[in-house]
VOVOVEX-435517 format. One record per residue (C-alpha): x, y, z; residue in three letters; residue number from 1. Coordinates in nm, 4 decimals, padded with zeros to 6 digits. Layout:
BEGIN
          u          v          w   vexmi   volum
          X          Y          Z     Ala     NUM
...
***
This chain:
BEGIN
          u          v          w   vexmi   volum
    00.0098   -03.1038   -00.1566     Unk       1
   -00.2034   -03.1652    00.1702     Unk       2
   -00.3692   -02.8666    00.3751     Unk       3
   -00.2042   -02.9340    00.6546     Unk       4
    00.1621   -02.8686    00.5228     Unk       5
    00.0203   -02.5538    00.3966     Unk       6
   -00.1736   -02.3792    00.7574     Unk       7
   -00.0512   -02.6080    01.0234     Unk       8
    00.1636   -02.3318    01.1822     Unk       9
   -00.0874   -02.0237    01.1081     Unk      10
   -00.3912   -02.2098    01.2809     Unk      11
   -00.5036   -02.4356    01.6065     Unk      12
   -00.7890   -02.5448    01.3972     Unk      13
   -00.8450   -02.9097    01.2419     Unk      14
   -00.7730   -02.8699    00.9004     Unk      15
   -00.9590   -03.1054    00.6669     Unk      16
   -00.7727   -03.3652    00.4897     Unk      17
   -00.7501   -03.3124    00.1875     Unk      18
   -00.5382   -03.2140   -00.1322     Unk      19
   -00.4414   -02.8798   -00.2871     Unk      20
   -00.3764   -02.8694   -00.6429     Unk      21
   -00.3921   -02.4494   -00.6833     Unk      22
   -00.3855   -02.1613   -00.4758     Unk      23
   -00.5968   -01.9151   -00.5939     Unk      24
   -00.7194   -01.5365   -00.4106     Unk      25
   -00.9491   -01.4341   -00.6481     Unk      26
   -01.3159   -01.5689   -00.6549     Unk      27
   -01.3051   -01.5335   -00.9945     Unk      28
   -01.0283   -01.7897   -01.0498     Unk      29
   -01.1407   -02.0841   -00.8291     Unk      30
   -01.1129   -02.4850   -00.9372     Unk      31
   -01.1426   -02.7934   -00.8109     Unk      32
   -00.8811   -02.8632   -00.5458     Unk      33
   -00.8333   -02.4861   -00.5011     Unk      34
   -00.7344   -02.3525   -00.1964     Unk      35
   -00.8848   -01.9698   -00.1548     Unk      36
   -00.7040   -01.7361    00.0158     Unk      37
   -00.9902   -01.4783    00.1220     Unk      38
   -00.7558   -01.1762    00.2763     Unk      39
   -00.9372   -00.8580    00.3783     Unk      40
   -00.8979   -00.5941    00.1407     Unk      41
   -00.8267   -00.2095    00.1899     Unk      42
   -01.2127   -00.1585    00.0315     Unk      43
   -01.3841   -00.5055    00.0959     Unk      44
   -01.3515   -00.8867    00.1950     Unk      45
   -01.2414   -01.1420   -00.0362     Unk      46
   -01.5640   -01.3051    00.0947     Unk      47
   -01.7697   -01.0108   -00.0308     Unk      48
   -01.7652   -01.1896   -00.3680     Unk      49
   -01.7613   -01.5862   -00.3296     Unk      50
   -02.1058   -01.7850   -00.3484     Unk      51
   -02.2240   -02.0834   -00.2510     Unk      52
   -02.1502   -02.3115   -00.5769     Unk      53
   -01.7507   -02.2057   -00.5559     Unk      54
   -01.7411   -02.3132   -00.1831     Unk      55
   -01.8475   -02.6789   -00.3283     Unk      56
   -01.5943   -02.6121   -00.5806     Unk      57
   -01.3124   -02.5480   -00.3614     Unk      58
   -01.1346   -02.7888   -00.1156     Unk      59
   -01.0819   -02.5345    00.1253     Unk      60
   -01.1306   -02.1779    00.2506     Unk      61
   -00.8644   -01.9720    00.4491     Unk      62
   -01.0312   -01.6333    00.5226     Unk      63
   -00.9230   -01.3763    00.7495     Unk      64
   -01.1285   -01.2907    00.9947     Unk      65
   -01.3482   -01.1030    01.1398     Unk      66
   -01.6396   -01.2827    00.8980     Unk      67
   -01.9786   -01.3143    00.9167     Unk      68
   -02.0271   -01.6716    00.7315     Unk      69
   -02.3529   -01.6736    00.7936     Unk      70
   -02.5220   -01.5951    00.4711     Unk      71
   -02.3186   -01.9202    00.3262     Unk      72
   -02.4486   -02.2837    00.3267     Unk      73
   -02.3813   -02.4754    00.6700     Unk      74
   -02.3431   -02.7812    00.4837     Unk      75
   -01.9940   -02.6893    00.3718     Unk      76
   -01.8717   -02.5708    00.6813     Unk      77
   -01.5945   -02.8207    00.6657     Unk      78
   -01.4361   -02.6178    00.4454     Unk      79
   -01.3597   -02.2959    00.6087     Unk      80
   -01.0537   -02.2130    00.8564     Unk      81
   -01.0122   -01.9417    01.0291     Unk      82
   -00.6667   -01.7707    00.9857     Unk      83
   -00.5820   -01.4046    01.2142     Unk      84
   -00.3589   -01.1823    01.0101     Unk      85
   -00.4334   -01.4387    00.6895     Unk      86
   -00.2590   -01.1049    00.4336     Unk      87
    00.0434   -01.1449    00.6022     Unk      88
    00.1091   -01.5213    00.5459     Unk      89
    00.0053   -01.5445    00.2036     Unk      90
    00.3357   -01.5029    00.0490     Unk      91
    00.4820   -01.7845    00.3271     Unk      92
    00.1953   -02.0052    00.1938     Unk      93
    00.2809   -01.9510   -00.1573     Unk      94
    00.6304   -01.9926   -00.1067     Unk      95
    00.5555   -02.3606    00.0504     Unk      96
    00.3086   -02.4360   -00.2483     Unk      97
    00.5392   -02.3103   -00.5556     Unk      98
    00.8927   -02.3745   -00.3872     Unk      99
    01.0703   -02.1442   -00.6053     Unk     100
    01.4696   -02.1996   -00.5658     Unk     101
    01.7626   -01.9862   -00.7183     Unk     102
    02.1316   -02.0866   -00.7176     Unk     103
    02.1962   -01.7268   -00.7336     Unk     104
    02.1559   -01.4289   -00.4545     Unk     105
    01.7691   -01.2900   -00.5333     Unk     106
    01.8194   -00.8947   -00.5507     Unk     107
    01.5369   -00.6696   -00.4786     Unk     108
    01.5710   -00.3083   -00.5370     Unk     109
    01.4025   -00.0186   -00.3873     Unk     110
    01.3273    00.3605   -00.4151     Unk     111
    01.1149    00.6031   -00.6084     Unk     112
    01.3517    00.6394   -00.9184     Unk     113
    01.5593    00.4052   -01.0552     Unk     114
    01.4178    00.0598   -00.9916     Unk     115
    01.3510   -00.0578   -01.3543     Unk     116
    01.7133    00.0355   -01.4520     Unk     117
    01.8789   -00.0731   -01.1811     Unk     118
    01.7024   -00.4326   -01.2152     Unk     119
    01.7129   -00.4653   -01.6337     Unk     120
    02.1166   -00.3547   -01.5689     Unk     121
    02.1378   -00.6388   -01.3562     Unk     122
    01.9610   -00.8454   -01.6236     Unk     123
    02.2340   -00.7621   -01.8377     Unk     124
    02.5387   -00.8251   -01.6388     Unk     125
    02.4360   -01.2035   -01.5249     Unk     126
    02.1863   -01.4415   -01.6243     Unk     127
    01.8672   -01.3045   -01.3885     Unk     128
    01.5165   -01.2584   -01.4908     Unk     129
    01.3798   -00.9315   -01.3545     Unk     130
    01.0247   -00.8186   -01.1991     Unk     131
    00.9009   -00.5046   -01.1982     Unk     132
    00.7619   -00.1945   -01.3999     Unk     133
    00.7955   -00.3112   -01.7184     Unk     134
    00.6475   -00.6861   -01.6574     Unk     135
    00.8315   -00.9745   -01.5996     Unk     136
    01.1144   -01.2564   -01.7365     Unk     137
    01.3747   -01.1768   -01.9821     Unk     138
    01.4476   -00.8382   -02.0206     Unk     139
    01.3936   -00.9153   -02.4507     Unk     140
    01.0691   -01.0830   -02.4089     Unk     141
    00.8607   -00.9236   -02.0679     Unk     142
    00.5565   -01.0925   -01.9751     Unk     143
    00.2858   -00.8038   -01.8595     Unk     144
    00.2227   -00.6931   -01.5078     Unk     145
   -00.0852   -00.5175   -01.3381     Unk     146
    00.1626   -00.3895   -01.1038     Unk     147
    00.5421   -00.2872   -01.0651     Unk     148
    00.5638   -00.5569   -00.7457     Unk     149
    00.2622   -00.8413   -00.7947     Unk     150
    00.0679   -00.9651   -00.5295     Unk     151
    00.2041   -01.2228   -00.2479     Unk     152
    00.0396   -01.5360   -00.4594     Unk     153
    00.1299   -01.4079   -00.7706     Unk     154
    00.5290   -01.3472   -00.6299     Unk     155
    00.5766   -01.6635   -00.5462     Unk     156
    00.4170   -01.8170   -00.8905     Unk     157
    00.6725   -01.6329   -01.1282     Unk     158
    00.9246   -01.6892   -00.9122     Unk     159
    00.8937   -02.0828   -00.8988     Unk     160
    00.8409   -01.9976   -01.3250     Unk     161
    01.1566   -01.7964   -01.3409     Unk     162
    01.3776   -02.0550   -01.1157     Unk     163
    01.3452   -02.2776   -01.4214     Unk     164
    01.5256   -02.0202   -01.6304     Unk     165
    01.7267   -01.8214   -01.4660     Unk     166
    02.0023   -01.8527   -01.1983     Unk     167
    01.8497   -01.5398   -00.9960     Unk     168
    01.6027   -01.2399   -01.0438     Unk     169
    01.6176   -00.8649   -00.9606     Unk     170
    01.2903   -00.7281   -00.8541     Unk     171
    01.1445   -00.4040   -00.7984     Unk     172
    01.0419   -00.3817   -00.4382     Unk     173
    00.7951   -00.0804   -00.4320     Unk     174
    00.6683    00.0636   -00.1160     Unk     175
    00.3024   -00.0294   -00.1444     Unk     176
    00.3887   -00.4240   -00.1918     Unk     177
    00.6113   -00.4085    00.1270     Unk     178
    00.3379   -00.1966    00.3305     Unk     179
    00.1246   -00.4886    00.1752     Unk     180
    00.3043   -00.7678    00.2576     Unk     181
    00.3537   -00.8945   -00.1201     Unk     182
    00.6869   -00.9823   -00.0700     Unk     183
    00.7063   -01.1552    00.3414     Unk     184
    00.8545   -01.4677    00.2534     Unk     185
    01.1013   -01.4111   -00.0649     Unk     186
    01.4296   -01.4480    00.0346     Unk     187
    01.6216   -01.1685   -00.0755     Unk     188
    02.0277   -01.2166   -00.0008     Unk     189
    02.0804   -00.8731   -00.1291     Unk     190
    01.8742   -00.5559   -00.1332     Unk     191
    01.9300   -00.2109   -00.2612     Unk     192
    01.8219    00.1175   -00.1978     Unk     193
    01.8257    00.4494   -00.4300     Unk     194
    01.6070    00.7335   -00.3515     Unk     195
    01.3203    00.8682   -00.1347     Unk     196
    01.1484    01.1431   -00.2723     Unk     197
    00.7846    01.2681   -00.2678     Unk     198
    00.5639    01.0875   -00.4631     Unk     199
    00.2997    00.7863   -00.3594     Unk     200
    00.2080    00.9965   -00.0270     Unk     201
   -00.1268    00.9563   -00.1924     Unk     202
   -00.0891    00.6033   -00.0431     Unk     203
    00.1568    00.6601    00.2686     Unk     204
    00.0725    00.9218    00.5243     Unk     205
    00.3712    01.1268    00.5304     Unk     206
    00.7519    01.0678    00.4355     Unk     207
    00.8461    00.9013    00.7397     Unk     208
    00.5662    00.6520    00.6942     Unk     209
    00.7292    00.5932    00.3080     Unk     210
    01.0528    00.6043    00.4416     Unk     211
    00.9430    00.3269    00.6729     Unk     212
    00.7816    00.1381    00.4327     Unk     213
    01.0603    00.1342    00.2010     Unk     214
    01.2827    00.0711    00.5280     Unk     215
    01.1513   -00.3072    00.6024     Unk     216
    01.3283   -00.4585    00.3161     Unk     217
    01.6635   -00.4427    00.4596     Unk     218
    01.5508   -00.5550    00.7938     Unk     219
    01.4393   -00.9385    00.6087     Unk     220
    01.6680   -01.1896    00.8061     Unk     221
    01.7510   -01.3377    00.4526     Unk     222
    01.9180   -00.9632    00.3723     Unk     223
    02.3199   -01.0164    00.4042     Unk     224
    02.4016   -00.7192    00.2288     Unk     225
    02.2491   -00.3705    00.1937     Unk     226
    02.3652   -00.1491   -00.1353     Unk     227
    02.2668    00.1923   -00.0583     Unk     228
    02.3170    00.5523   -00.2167     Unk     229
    02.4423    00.7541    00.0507     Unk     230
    02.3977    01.1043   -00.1946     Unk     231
    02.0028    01.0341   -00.0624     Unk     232
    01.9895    01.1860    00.3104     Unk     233
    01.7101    00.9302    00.3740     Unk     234
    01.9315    00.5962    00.2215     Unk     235
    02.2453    00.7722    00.3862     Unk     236
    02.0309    00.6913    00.7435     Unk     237
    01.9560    00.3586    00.6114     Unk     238
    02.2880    00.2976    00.6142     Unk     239
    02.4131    00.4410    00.9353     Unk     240
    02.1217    00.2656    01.0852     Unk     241
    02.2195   -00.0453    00.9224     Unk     242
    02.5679   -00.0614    01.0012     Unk     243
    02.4931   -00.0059    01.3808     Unk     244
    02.3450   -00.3423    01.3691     Unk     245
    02.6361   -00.4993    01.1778     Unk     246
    02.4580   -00.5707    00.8337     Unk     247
    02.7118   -00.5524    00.5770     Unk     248
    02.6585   -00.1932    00.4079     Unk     249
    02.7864   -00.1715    00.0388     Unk     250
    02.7510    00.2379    00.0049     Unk     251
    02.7746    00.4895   -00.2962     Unk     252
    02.7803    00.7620   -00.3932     Unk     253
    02.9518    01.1010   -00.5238     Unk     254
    02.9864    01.2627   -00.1645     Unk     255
    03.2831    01.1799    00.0903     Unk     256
    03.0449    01.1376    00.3711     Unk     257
    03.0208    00.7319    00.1176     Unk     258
    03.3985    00.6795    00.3095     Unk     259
    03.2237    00.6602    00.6431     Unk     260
    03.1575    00.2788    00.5312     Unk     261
    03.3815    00.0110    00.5849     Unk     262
    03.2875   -00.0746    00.1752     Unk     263
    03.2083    00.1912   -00.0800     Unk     264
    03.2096    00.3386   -00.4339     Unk     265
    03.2750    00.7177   -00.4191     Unk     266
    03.1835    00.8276   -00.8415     Unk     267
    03.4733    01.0730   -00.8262     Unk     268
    03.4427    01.2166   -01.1727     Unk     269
    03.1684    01.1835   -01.4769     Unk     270
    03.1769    01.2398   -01.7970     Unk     271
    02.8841    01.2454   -02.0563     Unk     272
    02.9236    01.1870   -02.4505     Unk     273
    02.7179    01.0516   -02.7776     Unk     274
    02.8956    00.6799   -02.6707     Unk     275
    02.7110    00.6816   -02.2887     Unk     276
    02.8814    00.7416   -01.9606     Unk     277
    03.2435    00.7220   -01.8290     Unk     278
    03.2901    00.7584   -01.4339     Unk     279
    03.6066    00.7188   -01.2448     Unk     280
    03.5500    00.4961   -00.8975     Unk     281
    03.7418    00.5270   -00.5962     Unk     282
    03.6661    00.2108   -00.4016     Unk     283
    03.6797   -00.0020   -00.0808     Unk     284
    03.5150   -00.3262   -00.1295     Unk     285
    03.5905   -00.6698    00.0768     Unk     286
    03.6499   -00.9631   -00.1378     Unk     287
    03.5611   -01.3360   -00.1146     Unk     288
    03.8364   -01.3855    00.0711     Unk     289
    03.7745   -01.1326    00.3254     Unk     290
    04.1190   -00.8902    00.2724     Unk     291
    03.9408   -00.5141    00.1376     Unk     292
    04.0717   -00.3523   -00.1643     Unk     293
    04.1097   -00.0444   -00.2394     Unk     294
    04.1436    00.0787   -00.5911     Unk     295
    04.0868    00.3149   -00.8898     Unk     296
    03.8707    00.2140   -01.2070     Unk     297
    03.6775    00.3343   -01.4915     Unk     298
    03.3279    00.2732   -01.4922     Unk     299
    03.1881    00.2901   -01.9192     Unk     300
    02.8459    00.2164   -02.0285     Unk     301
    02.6921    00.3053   -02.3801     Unk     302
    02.4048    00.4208   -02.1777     Unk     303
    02.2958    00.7815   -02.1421     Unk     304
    02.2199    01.0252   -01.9156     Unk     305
    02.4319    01.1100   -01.5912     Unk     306
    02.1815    00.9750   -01.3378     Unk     307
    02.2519    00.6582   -01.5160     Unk     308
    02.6454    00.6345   -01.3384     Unk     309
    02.4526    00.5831   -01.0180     Unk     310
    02.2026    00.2940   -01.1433     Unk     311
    02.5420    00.1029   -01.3256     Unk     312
    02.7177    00.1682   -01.0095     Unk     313
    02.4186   -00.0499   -00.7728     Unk     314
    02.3750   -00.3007   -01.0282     Unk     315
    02.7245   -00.3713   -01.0033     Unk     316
    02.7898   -00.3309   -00.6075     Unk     317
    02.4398   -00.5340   -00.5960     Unk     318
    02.5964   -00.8652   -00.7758     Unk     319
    02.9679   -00.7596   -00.6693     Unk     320
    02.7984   -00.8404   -00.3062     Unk     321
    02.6373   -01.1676   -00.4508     Unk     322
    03.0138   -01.2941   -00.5332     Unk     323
    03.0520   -01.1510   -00.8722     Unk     324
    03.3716   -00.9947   -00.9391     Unk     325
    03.4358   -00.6539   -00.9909     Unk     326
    03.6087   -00.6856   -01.3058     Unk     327
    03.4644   -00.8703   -01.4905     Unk     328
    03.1257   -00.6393   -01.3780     Unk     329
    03.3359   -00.3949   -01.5170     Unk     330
    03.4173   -00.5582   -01.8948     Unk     331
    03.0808   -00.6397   -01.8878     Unk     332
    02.9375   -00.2852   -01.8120     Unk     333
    03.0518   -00.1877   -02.1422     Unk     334
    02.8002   -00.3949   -02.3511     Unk     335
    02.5037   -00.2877   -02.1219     Unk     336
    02.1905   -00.0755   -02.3393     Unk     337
    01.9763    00.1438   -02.2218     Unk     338
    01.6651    00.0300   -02.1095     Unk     339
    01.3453    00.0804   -02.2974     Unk     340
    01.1376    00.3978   -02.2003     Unk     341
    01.4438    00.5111   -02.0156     Unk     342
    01.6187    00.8018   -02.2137     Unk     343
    01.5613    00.5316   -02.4932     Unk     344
    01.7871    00.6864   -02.8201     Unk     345
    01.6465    00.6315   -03.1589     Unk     346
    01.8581    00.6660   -03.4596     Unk     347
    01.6768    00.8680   -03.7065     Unk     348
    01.9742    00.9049   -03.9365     Unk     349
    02.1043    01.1701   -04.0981     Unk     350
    02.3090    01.2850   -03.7889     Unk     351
    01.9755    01.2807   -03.5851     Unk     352
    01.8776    01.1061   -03.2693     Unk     353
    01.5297    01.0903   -03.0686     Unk     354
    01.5227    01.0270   -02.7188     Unk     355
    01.2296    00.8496   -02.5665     Unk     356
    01.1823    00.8748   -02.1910     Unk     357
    00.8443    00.8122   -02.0418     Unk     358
    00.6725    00.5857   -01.7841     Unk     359
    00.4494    00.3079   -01.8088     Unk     360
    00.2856    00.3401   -01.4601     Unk     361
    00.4211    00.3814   -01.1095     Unk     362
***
């Protein structure tokens, strides 16, 4: 792919013409038609760590500046462009390098509990790959991840990977990769929100900076529909704030204050046995064809644990609002399993059962 199809927009410079055969933003990963994407870091430059034999190696340099280049070879300056605010385009960049393209809604899922299950639920129910937590790809066979959402190159890379197998993905959207800027460019048709509590403030400044962090997901212009738990006072704002502007708000919830939307899944009843989870849902959802129905239906899952009703519940509203229909979400809800890690029961025999519940990292 040429340079220029790459940075034309994100500089007035003269870009060099030449070809990119890999994108790469770490010096330790550089090769011969690389492009390097040099971002400023949180601790130190990109820069901080690239010498002069990798800038022969390289066909070009995007860095973000302020830079002194001075300490590098003149001969190869050529090379090096000059983009402001370089962190926040990387994921645009990678997007127009890897092309990734789904023929199904891409769902990302946010909040401090729930993500994995919510996305490896979706897994289940239609034929999506999932990123997050527990790695990425099929649910069966997860490829390893350093972190719950990747970086903005890295994004883009499994997602081009996974459009070859899947018709969409469910990703976990945390806070730090959308204060980041990991995930600019993916086109999410469908996001979903489940919590807000306190944890990561060792990375946000206070709960309204999380809150707003979380927050920017549902404002992507590729968003048509927000599925929100309105039982969380912070999502139940999301939504009010969200229908003002005329998003389409899928809410749910146990509460009544769920009927304020126009489309919603009140849990009016749960109950909890060895064979998972039964809930009865009162709902108001609009179909494909526009008209709303209302009805009454059993939600069943051989999953356990009751704050597993509410993860079911926004896998299902999350591909009922990518065109999936409710009941066959619902026959297929009762083949789900749980979800590794995640009140995990182990048969021991004998009348005995272990549950496993831990995490593998935030």
């Amino acid at each position: 792919m040429k340079l220029h199809y790459l940075l034309q927009s994100l500089t007035t410079a003269k870009l060099p013409a030449c070809d990119i055969s890999a994108l790469s933003n770490d010096s330790r990963r550089l090769s011969a038609g690389c492009l390097f994407l040099a971002e400023q870091g949180i601790a130190s430059h990109a820069l901080d760590y690239l010498t002069d034999e990798q800038v022969k190696q390289v066909a070009a340099i995007a860095y973000q500046p302020p830079y002194d280049l001075s300490r590098f070879a003149q001969s190869q300056s050529d090379k090096w462009i000059a983009v402001e605010g370089l962190n926040t385009h990387i994921s645009a960049i990678a997007k127009t390098f890897y092309a990734p393209h789904f023929s199904a809604p891409l769902i990302g899922v946010t909040g401090t509990n729930g993500k994995t299950s919510v996305t490896h639920f979706i897994a289940q129910l239609a034929d999506y790959g999932v990123i997050g937590t527990m790695g990425y790809g099929n649910i069966e066979q997860l490829q390893a991840l350093s972190h719950t959402t990747p970086d903005a190159l890295a994004v883009q890379r499994i997602l081009a990977e996974l459009s070859t197998q899947f018709s969409g993905v469910a990703m976990e959207v945390s806070s730090h990769a959308l204060a980041l800027h990991r995930v600019n460019a993916v086109d999410f048709t469908v996001a979903v929100f489940m919590n807000l509590s306190q944890d990561h403030l060792d990375f946000h400044d206070d709960m309204a900076d999380y809150y707003a962090a979380k927050s920017r997901l549902f404002a992507f212009d590729s968003v048509k529909a927000a599925v929100i738990n309105t039982d969380d006072d912070a999502g139940y704002a999301l939504a009010q704030q969200l229908q003002k502007t005329g998003k389409r708000v899928l809410a749910f919830g146990k509460d009544d204050r769920v009927q304020a939307f126009a489309e919603f899944a009140q849990i009016t009843r749960v109950s909890l046995s060895h064979a998972g989870i039964q809930a009865d849902i009162h709902y108001q959802l609009a179909e494909k064809t526009g008209a709303e129905k209302t009805d009454n239906r059993q939600l069943c899952a051989p999953v356990w644990g009751e704050f597993n009703v509410a993860n079911v519940l926004a896998a299902l509203l999350a591909l009922f609002a990518g065109g999936y229909p409710v009941n066959d979400l619902l026959a297929r809800a009762r083949y789900l399993h749980g979800v590794k890690g995640r009140i995990e029961a182990i048969d021991l025999g004998e009348n005995k059962t272990a549950i496993i519940d831990y995490w593998l990292r935030w």
